[in-house]
SEDRENVEX-485583 format. One record per residue: x, y, z of N, C-alpha, C in turn; residue number from 1. Coordinates in steps of 0.1 Angstrom, whole numbers. Atoms other than C-alpha are relative to their C-alpha. Example, Ala and Ser with C-alpha at 12.3 -4.5 7.8 and 13.67 -1.06 7.14 Angstrom:
REM SEDRENVEX-485583
+--------+---------+-------+---------+----------+-------+--------+---------+-------+-----+
! n_east ! n_north !  n_up ! ca_east ! ca_north ! ca_up ! c_east ! c_north !  c_up !   k !
+--------+---------+-------+---------+----------+-------+--------+---------+-------+-----+
!      9 !     -12 !     0 !     123 !      -45 !    78 !      9 !      12 !     0 !   1 !
!     -9 !     -11 !     0 !     137 !      -11 !    71 !     -8 !      11 !     8 !   2 !
+--------+---------+-------+---------+----------+-------+--------+---------+-------+-----+
REM end
This chain:
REM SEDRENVEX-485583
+--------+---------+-------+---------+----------+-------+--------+---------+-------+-----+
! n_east ! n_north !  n_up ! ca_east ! ca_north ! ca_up ! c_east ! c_north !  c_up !   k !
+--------+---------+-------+---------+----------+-------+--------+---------+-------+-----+
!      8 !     -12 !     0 !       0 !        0 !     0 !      9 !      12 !     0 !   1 !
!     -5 !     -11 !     5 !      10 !       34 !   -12 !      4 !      12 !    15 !   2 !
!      0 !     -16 !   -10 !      20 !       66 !    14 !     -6 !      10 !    -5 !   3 !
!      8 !      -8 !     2 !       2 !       94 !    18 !      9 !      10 !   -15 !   4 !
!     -8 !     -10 !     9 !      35 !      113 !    -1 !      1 !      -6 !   -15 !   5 !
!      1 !       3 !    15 !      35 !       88 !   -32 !    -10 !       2 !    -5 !   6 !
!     10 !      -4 !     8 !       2 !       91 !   -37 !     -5 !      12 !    -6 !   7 !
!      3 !     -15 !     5 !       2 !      127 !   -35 !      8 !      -1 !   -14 !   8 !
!     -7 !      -7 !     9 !      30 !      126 !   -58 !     -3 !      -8 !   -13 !   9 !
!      0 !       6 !     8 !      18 !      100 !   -82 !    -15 !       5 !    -4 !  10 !
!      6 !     -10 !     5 !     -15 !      124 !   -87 !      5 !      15 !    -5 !  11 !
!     -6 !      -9 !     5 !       6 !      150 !   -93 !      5 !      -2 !   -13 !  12 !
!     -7 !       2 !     9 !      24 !      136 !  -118 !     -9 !      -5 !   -13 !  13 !
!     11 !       0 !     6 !     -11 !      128 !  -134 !     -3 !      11 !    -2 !  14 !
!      6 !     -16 !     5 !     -24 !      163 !  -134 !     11 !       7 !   -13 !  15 !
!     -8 !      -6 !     8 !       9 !      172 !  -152 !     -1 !      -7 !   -12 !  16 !
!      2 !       8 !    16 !       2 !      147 !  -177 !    -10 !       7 !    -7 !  17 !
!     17 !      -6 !     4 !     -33 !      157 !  -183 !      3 !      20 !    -7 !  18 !
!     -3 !     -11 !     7 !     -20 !      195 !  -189 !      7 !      -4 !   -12 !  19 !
!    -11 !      -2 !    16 !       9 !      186 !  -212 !     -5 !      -6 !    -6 !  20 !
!      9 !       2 !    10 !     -20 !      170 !  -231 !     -6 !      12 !    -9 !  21 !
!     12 !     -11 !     4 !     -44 !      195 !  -232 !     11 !      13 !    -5 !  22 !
!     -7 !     -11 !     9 !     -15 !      222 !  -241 !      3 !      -7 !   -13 !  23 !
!     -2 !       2 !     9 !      -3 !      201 !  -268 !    -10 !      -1 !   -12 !  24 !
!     10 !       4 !     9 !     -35 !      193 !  -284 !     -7 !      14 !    -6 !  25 !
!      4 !     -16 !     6 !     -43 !      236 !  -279 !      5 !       4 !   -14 !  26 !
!    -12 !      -3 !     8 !      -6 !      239 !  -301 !     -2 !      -7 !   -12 !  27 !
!      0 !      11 !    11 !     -19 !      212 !  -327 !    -13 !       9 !    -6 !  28 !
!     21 !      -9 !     0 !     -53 !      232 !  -330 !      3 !      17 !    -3 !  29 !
!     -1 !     -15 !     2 !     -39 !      264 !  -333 !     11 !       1 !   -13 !  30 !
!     -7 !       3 !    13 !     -12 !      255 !  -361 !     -2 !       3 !   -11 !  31 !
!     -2 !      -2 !    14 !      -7 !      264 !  -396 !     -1 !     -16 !    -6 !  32 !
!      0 !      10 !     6 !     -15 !      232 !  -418 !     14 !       1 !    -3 !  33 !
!    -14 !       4 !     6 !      21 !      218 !  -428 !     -4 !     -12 !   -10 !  34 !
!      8 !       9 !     6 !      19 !      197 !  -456 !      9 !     -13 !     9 !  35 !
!     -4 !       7 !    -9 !      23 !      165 !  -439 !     11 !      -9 !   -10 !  36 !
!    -14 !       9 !     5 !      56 !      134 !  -450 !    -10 !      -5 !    -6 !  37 !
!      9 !       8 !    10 !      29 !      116 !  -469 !     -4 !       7 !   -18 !  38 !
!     -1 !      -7 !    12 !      22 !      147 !  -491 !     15 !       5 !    -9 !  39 !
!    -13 !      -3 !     8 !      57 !      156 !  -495 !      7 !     -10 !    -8 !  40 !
!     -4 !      13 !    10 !      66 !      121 !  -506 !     -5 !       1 !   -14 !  41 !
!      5 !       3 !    12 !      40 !      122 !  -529 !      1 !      10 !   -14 !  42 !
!     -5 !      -5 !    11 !      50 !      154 !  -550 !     16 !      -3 !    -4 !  43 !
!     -8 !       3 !     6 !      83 !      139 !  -550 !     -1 !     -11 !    -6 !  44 !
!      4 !       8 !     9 !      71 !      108 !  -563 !     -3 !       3 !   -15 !  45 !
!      6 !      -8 !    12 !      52 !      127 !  -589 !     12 !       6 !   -11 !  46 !
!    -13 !      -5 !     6 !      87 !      140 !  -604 !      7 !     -11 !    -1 !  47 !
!    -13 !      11 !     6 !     107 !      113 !  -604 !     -5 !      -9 !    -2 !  48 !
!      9 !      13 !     4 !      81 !       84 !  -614 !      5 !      -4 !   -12 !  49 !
!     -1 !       7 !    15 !      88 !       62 !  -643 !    -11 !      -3 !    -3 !  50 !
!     10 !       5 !     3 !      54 !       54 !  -642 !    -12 !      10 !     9 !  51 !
!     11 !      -2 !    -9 !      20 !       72 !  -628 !     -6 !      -2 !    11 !  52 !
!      9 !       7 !    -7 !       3 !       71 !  -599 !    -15 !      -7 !    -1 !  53 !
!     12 !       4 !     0 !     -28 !       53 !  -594 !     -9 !      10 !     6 !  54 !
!     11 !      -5 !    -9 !     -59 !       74 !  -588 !    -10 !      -2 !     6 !  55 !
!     13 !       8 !   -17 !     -83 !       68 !  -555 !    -13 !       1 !    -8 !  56 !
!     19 !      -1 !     0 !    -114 !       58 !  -557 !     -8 !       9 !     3 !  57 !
!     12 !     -13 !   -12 !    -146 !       76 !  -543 !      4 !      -4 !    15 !  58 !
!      0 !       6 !   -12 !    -141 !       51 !  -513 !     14 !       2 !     2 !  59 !
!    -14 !      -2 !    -9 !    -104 !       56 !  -509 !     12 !     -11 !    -3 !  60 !
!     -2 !      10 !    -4 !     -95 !       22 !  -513 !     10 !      -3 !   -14 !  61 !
!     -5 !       4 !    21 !     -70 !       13 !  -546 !     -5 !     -14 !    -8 !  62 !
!      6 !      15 !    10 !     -77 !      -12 !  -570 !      3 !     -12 !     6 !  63 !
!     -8 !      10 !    -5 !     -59 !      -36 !  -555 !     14 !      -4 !    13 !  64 !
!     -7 !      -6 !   -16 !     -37 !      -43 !  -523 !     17 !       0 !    -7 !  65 !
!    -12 !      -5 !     3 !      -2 !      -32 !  -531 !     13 !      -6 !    11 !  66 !
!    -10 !      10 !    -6 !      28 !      -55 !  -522 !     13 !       7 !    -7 !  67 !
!    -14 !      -4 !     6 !      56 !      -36 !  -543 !      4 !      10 !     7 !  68 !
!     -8 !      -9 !   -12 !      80 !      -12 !  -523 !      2 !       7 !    -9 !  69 !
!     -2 !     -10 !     9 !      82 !       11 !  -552 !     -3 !      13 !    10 !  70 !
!      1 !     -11 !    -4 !      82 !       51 !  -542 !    -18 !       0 !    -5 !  71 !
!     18 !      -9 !     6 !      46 !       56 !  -562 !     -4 !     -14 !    -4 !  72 !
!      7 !      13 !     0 !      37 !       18 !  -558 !     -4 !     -10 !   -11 !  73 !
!      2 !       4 !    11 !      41 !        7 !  -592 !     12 !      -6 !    -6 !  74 !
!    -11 !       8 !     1 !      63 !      -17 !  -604 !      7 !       7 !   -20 !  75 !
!    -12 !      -4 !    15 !      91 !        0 !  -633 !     -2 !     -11 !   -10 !  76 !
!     -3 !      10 !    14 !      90 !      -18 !  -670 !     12 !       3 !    -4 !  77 !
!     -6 !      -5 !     7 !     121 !       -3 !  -671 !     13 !     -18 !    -6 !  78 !
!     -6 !      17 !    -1 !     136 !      -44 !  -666 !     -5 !      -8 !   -16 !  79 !
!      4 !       8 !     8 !     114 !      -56 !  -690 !      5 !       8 !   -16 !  80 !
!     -6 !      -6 !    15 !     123 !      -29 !  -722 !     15 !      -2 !     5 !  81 !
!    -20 !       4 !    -1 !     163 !      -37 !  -713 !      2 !     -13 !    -7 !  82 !
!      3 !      11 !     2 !     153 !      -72 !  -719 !      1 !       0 !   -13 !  83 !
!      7 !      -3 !    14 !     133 !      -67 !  -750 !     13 !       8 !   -11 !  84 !
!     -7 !      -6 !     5 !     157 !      -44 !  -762 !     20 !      -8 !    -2 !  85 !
!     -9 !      11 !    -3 !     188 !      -70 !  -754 !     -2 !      -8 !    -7 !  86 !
!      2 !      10 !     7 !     174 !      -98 !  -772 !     -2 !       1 !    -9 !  87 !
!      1 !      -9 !    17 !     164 !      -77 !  -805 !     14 !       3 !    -2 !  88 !
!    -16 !      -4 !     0 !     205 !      -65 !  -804 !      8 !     -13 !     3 !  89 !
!     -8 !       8 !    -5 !     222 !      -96 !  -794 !      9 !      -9 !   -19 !  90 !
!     -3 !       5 !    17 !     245 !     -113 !  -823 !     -3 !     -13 !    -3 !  91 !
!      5 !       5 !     0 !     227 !     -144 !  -822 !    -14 !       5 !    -6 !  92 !
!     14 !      -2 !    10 !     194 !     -126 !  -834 !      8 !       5 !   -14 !  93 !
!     -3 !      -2 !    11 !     213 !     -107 !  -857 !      3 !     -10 !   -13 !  94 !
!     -6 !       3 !     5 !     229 !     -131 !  -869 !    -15 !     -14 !   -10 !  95 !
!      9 !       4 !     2 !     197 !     -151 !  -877 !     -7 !       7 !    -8 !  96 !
!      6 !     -10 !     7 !     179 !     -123 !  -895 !     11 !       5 !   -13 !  97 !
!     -7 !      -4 !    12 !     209 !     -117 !  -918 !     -3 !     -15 !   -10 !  98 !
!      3 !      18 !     9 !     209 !     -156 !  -927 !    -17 !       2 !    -8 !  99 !
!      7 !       8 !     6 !     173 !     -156 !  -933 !      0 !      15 !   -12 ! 100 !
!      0 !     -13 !    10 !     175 !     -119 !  -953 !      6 !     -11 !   -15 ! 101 !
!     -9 !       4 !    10 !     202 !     -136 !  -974 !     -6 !     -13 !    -7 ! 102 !
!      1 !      10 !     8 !     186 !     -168 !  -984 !    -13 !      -1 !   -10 ! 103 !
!     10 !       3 !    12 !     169 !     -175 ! -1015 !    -14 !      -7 !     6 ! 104 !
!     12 !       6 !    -6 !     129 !     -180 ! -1017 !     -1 !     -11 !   -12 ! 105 !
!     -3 !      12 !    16 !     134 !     -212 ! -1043 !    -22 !      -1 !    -6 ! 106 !
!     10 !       3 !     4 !     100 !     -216 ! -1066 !     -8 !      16 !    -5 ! 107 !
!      7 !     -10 !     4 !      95 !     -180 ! -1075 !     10 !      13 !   -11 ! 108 !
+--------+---------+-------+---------+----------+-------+--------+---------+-------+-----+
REM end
């Protein structure tokens, strides 16, 4: 069981909570809107995207639940045109495309 002095002091130290609430929540209430880290992300996203964002629904909710760690949640094609682009240039295609350029169409 508590003493008369911790209790006093362990409501004290309640009341002081209870203010440094109530001031902080005045100082949140009285504030200038800042754009918040979610909006700032998102105009930097907007600039450096290789790809668009997705626009919200009415409800809020996006098309689909989002598992990629991308900045603007959208997975780059920039993998797949390197690809594409690789396999069209390689000297095995070439070298395929000159052969069939070069060979006779017999019967005509």
């Amino acid at each position: 069981m508590a003493t008369k002095a911790e209790q006093a002091h362990a409501e004290e130290v309640r009341e002081m909570a209870k203010k440094a609430r109530a001031a902080k929540a005045k100082k949140k209430a009285k504030a200038p809107s800042k754009p918040t880290k979610k909006a700032k992300k998102a105009a930097r996203t907007s600039r450096k995207a290789t790809v668009a964002l997705e626009t919200q629904s009415v409800t809020g909710q996006p098309s689909r639940k989002s598992t990629r760690s991308s900045a603007n949640r959208k997975r780059s094609d920039t993998g797949l045109t390197r690809r594409a682009e690789n396999k069209e240039s390689s000297s095995d295609t070439r070298f395929r495309e000159s052969k069939a350029k070069s060979a006779r169409v017999r019967g005509h």
